[in-house]
Structure formats: C-alpha cells, structure tokens
C-alpha positions in Angstrom: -42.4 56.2 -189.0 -41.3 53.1 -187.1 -40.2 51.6 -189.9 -38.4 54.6 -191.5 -36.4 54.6 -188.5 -35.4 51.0 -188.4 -34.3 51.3 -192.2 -31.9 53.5 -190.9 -30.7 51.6 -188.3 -28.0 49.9 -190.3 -26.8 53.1 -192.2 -26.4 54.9 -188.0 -24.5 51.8 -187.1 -21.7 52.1 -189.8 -21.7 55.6 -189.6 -21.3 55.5 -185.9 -18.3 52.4 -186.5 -16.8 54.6 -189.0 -16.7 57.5 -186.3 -15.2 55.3 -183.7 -12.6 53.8 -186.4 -11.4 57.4 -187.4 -10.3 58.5 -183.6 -6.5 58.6 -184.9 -5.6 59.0 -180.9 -7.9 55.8 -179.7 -6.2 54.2 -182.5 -2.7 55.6 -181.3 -3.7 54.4 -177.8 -4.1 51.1 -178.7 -1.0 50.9 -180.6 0.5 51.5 -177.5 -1.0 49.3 -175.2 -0.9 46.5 -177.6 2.5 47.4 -178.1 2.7 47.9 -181.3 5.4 50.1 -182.0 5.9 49.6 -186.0 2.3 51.0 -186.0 2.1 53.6 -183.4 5.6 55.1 -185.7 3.2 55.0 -188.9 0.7 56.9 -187.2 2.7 59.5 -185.5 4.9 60.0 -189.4 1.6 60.5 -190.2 0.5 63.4 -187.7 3.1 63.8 -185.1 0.7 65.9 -183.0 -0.4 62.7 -181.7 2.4 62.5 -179.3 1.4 65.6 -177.5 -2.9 64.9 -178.0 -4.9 64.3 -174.9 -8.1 62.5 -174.4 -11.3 63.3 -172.3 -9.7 62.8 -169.4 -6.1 64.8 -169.9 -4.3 60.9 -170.5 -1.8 61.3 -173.0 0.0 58.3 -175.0 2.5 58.5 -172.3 0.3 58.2 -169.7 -0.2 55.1 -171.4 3.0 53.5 -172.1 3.8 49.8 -171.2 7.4 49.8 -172.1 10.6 52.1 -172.6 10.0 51.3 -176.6 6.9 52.8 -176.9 8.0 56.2 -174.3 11.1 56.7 -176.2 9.2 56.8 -179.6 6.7 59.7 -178.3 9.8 61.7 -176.3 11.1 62.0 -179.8 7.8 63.3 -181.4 7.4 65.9 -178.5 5.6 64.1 -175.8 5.3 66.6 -172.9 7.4 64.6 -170.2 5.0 66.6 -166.8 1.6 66.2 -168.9 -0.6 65.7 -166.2 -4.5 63.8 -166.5 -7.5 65.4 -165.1 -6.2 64.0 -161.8 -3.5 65.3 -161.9 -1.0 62.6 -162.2 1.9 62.7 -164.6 3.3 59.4 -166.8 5.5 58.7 -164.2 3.2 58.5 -161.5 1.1 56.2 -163.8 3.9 54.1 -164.1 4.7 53.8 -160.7 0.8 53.2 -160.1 0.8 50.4 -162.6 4.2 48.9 -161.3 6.1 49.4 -164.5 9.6 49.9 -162.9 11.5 49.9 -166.7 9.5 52.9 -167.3 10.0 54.4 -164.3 13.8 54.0 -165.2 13.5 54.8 -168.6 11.2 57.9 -167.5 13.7 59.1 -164.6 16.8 58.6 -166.6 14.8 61.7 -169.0 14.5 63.5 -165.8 10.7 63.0 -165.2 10.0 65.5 -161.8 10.2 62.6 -159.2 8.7 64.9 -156.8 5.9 65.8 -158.6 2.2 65.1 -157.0 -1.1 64.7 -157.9 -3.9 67.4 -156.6 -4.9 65.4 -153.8 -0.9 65.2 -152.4 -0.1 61.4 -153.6 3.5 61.5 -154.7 5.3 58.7 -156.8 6.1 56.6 -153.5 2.2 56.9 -152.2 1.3 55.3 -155.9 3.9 52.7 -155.5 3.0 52.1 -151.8 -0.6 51.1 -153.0 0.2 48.7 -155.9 3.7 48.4 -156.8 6.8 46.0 -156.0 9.8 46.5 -154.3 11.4 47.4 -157.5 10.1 50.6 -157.9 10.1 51.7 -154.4 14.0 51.3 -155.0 14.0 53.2 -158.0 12.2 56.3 -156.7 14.4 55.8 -153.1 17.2 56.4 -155.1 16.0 59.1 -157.3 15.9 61.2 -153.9 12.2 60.7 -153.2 11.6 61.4 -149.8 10.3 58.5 -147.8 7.9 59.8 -145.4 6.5 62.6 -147.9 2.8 63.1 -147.0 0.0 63.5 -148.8 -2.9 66.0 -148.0 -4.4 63.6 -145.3 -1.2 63.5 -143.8 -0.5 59.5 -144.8 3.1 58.6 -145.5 3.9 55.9 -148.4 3.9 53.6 -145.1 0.7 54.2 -144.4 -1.1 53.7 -148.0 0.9 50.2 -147.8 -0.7 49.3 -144.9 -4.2 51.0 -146.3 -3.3 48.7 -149.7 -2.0 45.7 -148.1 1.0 45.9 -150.0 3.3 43.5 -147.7 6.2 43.6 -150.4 6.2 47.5 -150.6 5.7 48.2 -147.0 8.5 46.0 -146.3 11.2 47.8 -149.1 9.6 51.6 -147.0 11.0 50.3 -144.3 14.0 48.9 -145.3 15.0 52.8 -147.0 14.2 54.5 -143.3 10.1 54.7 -143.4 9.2 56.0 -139.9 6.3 53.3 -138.7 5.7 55.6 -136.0 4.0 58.9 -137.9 0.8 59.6 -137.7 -1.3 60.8 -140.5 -4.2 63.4 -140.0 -6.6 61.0 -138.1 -4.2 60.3 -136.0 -3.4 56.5 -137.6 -0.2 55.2 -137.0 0.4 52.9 -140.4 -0.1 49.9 -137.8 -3.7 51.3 -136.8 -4.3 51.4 -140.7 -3.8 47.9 -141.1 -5.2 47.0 -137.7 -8.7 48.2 -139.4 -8.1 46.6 -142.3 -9.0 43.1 -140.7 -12.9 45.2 -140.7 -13.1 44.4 -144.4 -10.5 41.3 -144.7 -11.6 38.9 -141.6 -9.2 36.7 -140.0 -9.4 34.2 -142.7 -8.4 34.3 -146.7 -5.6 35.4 -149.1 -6.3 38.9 -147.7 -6.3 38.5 -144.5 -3.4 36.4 -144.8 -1.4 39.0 -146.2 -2.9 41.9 -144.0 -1.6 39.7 -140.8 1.7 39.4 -142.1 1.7 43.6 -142.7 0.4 43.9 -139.1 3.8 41.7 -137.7 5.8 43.6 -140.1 4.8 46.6 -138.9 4.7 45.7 -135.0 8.3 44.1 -135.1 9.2 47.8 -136.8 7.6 50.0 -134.1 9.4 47.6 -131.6 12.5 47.9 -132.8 12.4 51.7 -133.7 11.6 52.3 -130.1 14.6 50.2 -128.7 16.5 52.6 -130.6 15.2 55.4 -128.7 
C-alpha cells in the first residue's frame, strides 16, 4: 500500500500544479501586480468576467492595482468601482492603505465614493493616517473628506497617526484643520496615543525616534490650538 501511494505521488503533484496553473484569476492577479498589462488585456479578451471576479476573500483585480494603467484597463471591462473585500474596504481605500496616491487620483477622478468606510468605521483618511504620505492625505483633503471623521472607536485620522507613528501624515492632518484636541472613545487625546506608544517603542531606536518627534508635533499643536482659544 505504501508504495502504491508513493507511485502516485508524482502524478498528485502535477495534477495539483496543473490546478494551481489554471486559476485564470490568480493568473490575472499576478498580471496585475507584476504589472503586466499586455497580458492582463490577453486574459481579460479572453474572458472579460475577470474584471468583475472576486477571490476568497472578496479582493477583486482592482483591489489589486498598482498603477492607473492597470485600473483603467479593468474600468473598461466592467470592474465594479465600490467592490468591497470581506472587510469591507473598497479599491480606493486599498489604495490609500498601500500609499498609491496616482491611483487614488486616477480612482477619484472616476468618482470612487471618498466617503465610503469599511465595517469597522476606518474611512480613506484613517487608512492613509496609518501608512500613507502626505500626498494622499492631500488628495482625499481635497476630494471633501472630512478630517476629523471617526471611526467606530471614536479615533480621528489624527489619532491612527499617532497610533501608526506616521510623523509625515500626522503632520499634513494637521496642516488641513485636524483637531489635536478630540478625544476618541477611551478618552485618548491623539497626544495620549502616542504618549503610549513609547510602551512598545522605548526611548531609543528608529521608532522611537520618530514616535518623539510625533509627540512634539502633537504638543506644539495642542499649544497653539489653545492660544487660539
């Protein structure tokens, strides 16, 4: 018996290659994360359903996209602008997640909902907050996204900078009006946030480096929002 099934082995192995090989969509995703956009055309001519497919996880190709090229292809074989993932989120709030900010253009200038959220509240400008530059916190500023929207904890785009460490992004919040005084459900100023930060960064490090200079940022903010008061 043993033996049988290690004669086998080799035949499973193929047959499970083969298998893997034949996913037109994993194929399709690659295309598009590699970019390559003679390809990803040849496979949609081929079945444009492709541009509309989701996988296990509700990700579509444009969930997916790296570059206007590639998002303007699957617009114009019926990719569903407000697809949204298991989680919720939609391909611009990917974008903004993975700091893309000429696909956030390209994305907003076909009307993508900038307002749209995922289920747990995060908006475009809490994604951004967390690991984007300033380049796409301007883009989504001046697409009307509100700057101290809140998520279902209560935490403003300030305060998921200062929960990120995102210096860059924290700084262009508070440059567009970000209020460094709101508290989220806890009752954390975006100061606090970073304050407890220094818990898993130290005093010492790239992190912590960063985290101090998000801390000043954020101090010199409060300071001066109060003189104005």
């Amino acid at each position: 018996m043993a033996r049988w099934i290690v004669s086998l082995l080799p035949s499973l192995v193929v047959a499970a290659g083969v298998a893997q090989t034949a996913d037109p969509l994993r194929e399709a995703r690659d295309a598009v994360e590699m970019r390559q956009t003679d390809r990803l055309k040849r496979m949609l001519a081929a079945d444009p359903g492709l541009a509309r497919r989701a996988d296990a996880f509700g990700f579509t190709l444009l969930h997916r996209v790296r570059r206007p090229e590639e998002a303007g292809i699957l617009l114009s074989h019926g990719a569903n602008l407000e697809a949204r993932n298991r989680y919720g989120s939609t391909p611009l709030l990917e974008a903004c997640r993975r700091d893309l900010p000429e696909v956030v253009r390209f994305l907003l200038s076909r009307k993508a909902n900038a307002l749209a959220t995922m289920d747990n509240g995060s908006g475009a400008l809490h994604l951004a907050a967390e690991s984007a530059g300033a380049r796409v916190v301007e883009l989504l500023v001046a697409a009307k996204v509100p700057v101290n929207a809140r998520d279902r904890s209560g935490r403003t785009p300030l305060h998921r900078a200062a929960q990120a460490g995102n210096v860059e992004a924290a700084r262009a919040l508070l440059r567009f009006g970000a209020n460094p005084a709101l508290e989220d459900a806890d009752g954390r100023t975006p100061l606090a946030v970073a304050e407890q930060r220094r818990e898993c960064c130290g005093t010492s490090g790239r992190l912590a480096e960063s985290n101090e200079q998000l801390i000043a940022l954020l101090r010199e903010a409060l300071a001066a929002r109060k003189g104005r008061e």
